[in-house]
Structures are given as C-alpha cells and as structure tokens.
KERO-245566 format. One record per residue (C-alpha): residue number from 1; x, y, z. Coordinates in Angstrom, 1 decimal. Example, Ala and Ser with C-alpha at 12.3 -4.5 7.8 and 13.67 -1.06 7.14 Angstrom:
# residues 2
NODE,1,12.3,-4.5,7.8
NODE,2,13.7,-1.1,7.1
END
This chain:
# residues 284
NODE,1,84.9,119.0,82.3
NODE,2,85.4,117.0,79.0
NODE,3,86.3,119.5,77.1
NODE,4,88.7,121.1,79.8
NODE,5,90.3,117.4,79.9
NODE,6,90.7,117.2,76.6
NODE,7,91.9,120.5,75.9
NODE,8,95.7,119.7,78.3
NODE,9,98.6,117.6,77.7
NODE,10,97.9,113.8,78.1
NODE,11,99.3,111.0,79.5
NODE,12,98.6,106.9,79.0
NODE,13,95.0,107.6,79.8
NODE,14,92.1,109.7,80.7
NODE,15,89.8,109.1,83.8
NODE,16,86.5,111.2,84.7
NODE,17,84.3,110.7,87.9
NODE,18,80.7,112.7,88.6
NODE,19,78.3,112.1,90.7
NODE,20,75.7,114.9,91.8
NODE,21,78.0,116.5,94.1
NODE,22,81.0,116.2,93.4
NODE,23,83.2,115.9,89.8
NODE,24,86.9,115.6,88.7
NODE,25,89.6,113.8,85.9
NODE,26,92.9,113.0,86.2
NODE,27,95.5,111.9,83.7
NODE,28,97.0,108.6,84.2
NODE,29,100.3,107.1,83.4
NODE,30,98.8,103.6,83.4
NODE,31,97.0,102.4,79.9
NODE,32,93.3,101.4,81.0
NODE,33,90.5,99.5,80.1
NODE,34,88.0,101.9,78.0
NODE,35,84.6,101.5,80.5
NODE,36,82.3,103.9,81.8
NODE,37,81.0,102.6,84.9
NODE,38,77.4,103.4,86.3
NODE,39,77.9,102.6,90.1
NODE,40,76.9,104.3,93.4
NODE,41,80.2,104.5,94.2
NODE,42,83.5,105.3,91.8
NODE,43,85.6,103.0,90.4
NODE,44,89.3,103.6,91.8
NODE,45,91.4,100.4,90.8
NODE,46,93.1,102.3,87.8
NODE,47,93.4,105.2,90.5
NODE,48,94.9,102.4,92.8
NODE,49,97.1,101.2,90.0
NODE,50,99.0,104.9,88.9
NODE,51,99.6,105.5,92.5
NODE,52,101.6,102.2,92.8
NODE,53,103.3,103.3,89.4
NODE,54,103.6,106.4,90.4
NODE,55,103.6,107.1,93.9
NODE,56,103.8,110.4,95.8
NODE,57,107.7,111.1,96.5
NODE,58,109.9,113.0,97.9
NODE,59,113.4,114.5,95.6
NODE,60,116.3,116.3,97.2
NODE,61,118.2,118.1,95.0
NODE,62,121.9,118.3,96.4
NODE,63,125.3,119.7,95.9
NODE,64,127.7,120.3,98.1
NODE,65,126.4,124.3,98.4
NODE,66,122.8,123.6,98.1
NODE,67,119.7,121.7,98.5
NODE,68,116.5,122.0,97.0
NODE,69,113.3,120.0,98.1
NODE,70,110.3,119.1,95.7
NODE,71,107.2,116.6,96.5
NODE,72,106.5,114.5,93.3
NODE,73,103.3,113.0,92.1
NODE,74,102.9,111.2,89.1
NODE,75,104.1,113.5,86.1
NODE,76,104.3,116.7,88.9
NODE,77,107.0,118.3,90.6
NODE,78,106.3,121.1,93.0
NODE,79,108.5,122.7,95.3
NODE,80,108.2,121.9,98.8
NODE,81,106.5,124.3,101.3
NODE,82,109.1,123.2,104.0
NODE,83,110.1,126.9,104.8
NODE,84,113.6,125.5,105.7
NODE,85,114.1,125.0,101.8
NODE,86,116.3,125.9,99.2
NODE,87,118.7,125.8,101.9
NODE,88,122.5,127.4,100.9
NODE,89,126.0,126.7,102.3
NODE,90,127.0,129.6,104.8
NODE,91,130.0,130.9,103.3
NODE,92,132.1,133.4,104.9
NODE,93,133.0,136.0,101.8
NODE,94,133.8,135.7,98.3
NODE,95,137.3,133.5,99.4
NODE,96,135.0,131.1,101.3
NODE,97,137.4,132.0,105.0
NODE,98,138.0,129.5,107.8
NODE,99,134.7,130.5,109.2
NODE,100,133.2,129.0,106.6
NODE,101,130.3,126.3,107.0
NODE,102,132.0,122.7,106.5
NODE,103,130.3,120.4,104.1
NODE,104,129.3,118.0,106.2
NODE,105,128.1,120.4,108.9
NODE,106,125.9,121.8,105.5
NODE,107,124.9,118.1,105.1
NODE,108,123.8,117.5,108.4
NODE,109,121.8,120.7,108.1
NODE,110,120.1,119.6,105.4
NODE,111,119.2,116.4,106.8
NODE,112,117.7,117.7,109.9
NODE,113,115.3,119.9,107.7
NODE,114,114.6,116.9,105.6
NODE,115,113.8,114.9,108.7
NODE,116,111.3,117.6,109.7
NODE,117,109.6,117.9,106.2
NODE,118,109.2,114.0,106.2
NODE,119,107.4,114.2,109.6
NODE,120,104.8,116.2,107.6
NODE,121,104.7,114.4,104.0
NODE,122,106.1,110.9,104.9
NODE,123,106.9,109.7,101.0
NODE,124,109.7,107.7,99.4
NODE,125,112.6,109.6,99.3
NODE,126,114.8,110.0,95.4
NODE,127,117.8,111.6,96.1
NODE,128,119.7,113.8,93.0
NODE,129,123.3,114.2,93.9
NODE,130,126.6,113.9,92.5
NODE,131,129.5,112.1,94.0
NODE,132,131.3,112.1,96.5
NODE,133,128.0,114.1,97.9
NODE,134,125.5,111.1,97.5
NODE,135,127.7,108.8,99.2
NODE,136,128.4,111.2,101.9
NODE,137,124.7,112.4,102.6
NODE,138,123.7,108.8,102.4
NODE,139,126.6,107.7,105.1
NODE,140,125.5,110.2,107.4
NODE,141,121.9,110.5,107.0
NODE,142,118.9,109.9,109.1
NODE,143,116.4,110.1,106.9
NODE,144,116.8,107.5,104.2
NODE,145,114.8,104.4,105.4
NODE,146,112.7,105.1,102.6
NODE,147,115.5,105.9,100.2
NODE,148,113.5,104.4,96.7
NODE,149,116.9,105.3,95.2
NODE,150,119.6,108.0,93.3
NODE,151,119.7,110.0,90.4
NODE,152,123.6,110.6,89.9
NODE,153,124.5,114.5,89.1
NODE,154,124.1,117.4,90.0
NODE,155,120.5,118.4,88.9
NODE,156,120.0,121.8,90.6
NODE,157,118.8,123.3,87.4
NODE,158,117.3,120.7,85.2
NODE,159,114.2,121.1,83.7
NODE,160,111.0,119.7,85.5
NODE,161,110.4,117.6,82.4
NODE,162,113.8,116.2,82.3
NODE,163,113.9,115.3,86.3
NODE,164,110.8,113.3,86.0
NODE,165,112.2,111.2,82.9
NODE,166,115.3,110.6,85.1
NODE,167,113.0,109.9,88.1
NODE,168,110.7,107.4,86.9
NODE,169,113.0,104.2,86.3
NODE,170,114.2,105.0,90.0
NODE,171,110.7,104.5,91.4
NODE,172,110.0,102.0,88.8
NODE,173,112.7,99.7,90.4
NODE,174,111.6,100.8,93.8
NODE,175,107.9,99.5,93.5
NODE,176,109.3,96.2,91.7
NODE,177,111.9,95.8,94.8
NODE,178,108.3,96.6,97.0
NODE,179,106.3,93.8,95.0
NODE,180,109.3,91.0,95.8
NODE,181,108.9,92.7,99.6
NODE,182,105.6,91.5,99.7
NODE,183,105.5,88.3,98.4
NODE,184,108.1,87.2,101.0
NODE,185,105.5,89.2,103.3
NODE,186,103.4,86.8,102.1
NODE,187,104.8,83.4,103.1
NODE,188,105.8,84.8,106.0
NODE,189,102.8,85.1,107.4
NODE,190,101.3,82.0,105.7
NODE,191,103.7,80.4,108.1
NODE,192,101.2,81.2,110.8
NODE,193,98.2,80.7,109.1
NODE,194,97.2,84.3,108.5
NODE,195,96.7,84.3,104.3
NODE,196,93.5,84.1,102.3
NODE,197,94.2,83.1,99.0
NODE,198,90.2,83.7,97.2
NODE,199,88.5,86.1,96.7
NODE,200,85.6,85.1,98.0
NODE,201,87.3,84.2,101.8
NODE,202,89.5,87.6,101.3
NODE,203,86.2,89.4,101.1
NODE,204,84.5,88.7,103.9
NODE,205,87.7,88.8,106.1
NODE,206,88.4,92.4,105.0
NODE,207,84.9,93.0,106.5
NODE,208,85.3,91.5,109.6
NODE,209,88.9,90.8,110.5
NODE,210,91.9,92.8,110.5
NODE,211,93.4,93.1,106.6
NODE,212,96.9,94.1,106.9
NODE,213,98.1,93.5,103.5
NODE,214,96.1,92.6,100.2
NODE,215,98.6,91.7,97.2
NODE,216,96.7,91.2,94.0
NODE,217,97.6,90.5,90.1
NODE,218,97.4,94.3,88.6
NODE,219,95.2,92.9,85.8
NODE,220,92.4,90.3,87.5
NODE,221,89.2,91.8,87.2
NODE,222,86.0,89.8,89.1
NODE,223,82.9,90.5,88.3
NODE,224,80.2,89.6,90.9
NODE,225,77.0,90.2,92.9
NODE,226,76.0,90.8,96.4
NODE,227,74.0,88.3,98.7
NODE,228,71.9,89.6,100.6
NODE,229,74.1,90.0,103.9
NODE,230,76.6,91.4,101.5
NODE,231,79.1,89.1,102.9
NODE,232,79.4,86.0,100.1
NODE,233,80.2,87.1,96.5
NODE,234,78.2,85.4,93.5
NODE,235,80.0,85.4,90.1
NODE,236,78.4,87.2,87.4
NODE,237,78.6,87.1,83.6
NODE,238,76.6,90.0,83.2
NODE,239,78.5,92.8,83.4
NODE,240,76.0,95.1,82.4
NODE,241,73.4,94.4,84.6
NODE,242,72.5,97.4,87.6
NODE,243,72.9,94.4,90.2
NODE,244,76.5,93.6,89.2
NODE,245,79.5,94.8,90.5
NODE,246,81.5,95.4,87.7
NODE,247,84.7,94.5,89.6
NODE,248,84.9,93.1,92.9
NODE,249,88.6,93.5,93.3
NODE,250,88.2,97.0,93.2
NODE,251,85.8,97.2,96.4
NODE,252,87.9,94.8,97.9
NODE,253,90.6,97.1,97.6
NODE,254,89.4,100.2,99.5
NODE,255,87.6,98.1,101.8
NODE,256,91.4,97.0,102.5
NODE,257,92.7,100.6,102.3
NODE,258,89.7,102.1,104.5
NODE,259,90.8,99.3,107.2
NODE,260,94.2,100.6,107.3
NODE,261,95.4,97.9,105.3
NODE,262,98.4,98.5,102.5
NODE,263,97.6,97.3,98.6
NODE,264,100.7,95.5,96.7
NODE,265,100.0,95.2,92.8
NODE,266,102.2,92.1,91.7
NODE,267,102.6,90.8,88.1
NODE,268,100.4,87.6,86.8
NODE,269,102.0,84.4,87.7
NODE,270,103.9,86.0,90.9
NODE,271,101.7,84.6,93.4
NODE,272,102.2,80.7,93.7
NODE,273,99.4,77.9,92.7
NODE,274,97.4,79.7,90.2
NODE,275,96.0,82.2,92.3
NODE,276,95.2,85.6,91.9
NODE,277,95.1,87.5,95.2
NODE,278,96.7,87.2,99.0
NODE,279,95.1,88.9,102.1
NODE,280,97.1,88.5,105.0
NODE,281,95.9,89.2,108.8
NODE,282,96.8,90.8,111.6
NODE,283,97.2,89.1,114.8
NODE,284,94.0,89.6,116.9
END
C-alpha cells in the first residue's frame, strides 16, 4: 500500500490506516503532523480537517446552450451520474426557428434536474457561468440555498486541473463565511444556556446529551486517559504510553459526528476567553 501511495501524484500530505481487516490512504490537502498512531480505533481529525477544507461539492457548469454537472471532492472532479446530465438547449434547426427552446425555459430545465440530483447528493453547490447567465440562473433558481459561490465564465471545456484551482478559493471563502456562521451559532445558544466550553464537560455531554454542534480550534490537540466509567478525562503527558489517548479532541469529534451532531473547525483565538472548544445542545 506504501509503495502504491508513494508511487501517485501527491498533495500536502499522506495518510495510511490498517488494521487486520481492513486498509486504505488518502492524499490530503491539509499539512499534518508526522505521527503513526497505535490505537484500537483510527485517528480521523486530519480526515475531519481536509473534509472542512475541502468538502464534497457540487459544480454546474452553464451556458446559455448547456449544462454539465460534476460532484467534487477534494482534488477530484467526476461527472455526475444524474442521467438528466449534460443537458442541451432544444434548438429547432441550424437557424435556431421560433420553436426554439427559450433560455430561460432551458434554465428552468436545468434547475429542475439540479433539484433532483441534490435530493440524492445534497453538497454545496459552485456554480461556473458567465453573465448575464449566472445572474439569471441565480434569480430564478430553486436550488441555491447552498450556493458556496461562482466561478465567472464559461468553463464548459476547461481542464479538470484548471476548474479545481478556480474552485478552491470559492469553497475556501465558503467554509470561512461557515466558521463566522458558527460562532454566532455559538452565542446564540449560550443565550440559553446550552454551551460547554471544556473539554472535559463537552465530553461527557456528547455521551449523554444531545451534541448539536461542536466548534473547536483546527490545531488543539489533548492528550488524555480514560477513568474507569470512561466518562471523566485525565490529562496525560505521556503520549506514548498504550493507556493514552493520543488526542482526545479527535474522539470527541466522531463521538459528535456519530450523534448526529455537525463539526466547525475555527481558527485559534476565534472562540472568546481563552478557550479552545464549544459544544452546544439541543433542546431536550
């Protein structure tokens, strides 16, 4: 598998998870800490992290005679398997006659299909257009709640490599605008008493409460152990010890995510009074 890894195109980093029955890598966009970790279950944060870098999306590709659809993740485009696309203007002859399809009517088309393949792969949405077309698709849309933002011209034909360059600072400002969202989610719901703001009451709330929302600085690490209800965290020095888990933050995190909670990755020093992490609560 090493040799496999190391034999393809790379990105920031490198990671590599095995355990008797099962085994995978994956190239991330995200520079890492060099670790291996020796742990009955994986270590995900840096997983975690390049999917809030790089999130699974959604671009439509639109002019005013055609629409493509591709799914993104990280440094991969695919095309859609939506059968509905490429989709292509109805034209009526070479002259384009009165019977014509209009270009909204084509529009409206297209967002009805988009609509559907949302349904089934409900991603932030990148739309590549060039106006007046962006404008007008946007204007009569109903499928751009999630709109993460535009890439202006007419990209029909560019290069896979040269559609994610021009796609990446569009996400990049989405996930920023999605970090301020969460804050403010924050103190909202500190207003009602519904925030933990340790780790050590965030973890055993995400046991036994309802976690809605965990927002935590991408770079604070917590090394810890266990009591023995496995409820209270003890810090640890001793990072290399069996006992130790090498970073709490990172079970905390899919003990969020397995409770249907939602992870935001915020920059040090966003979260006020020195702290490191927010859990916020449902109501019971």
């Amino acid at each position: 598998m090493i040799t496999e890894a190391l034999g393809q195109p790379a990105d920031r980093a490198i990671a590599l998870f095995v355990n008797r029955a099962y085994s995978c890598w994956a190239t991330l966009p995200v520079p890492v800490i060099d670790r291996c970790v020796i742990d009955p279950t994986f270590a995900t944060r840096d997983l975690v992290r390049t999917l809030h870098h790089t999130p699974r999306h959604t671009v439509l590709l639109l002019s005013t005679d055609q629409a493509r659809l591709l799914h993104g993740h990280g440094a991969t485009l695919t095309p859609s398997p939506a059968s509905a696309f490429p989709i292509h203007r109805r034209v009526a002859g070479k002259n384009r006659g009165p019977t014509a399809e209009r270009p909204d009517d084509f529009l409206r088309r297209v967002d009805r299909a988009l609509g559907a393949a949302l349904k089934l792969n409900p991603t932030p949405l990148v739309l590549a257009a060039a106006e007046p077309t962006a404008s007008t698709f946007h204007n009569l849309s109903r499928n751009t709640a999630r709109l993460a933002g535009t890439v202006k011209g007419n990209h029909l034909t560019t290069p896979t490599e040269g559609l994610v360059d021009l796609i990446r600072p569009v996400l990049r400002d989405y996930l920023t605008s999605r970090g301020h969202e969460a804050l403010v989610h924050v103190e909202r719901r500190a207003r009602t008493g519904r925030v933990l703001r340790d780790i050590d009451s965030a973890w055993l709330a995400a046991r036994w409460e309802r976690p809605e929302m965990l927002a935590v600085e991408e770079h604070y690490y917590y090394p810890a152990r266990l009591d023995d209800t496995g409820d209270t965290l003890i810090p640890a020095t001793d990072v290399d010890h069996p006992d130790v888990i090498d970073d709490a933050v990172d079970e905390l995190i899919e003990t969020v995510l397995s409770r249907g909670g939602w992870i935001a990755l915020v920059a040090p020093g966003e979260l006020p009074d020195n702290t490191h992490l927010a859990l916020t609560l449902r109501s019971r």
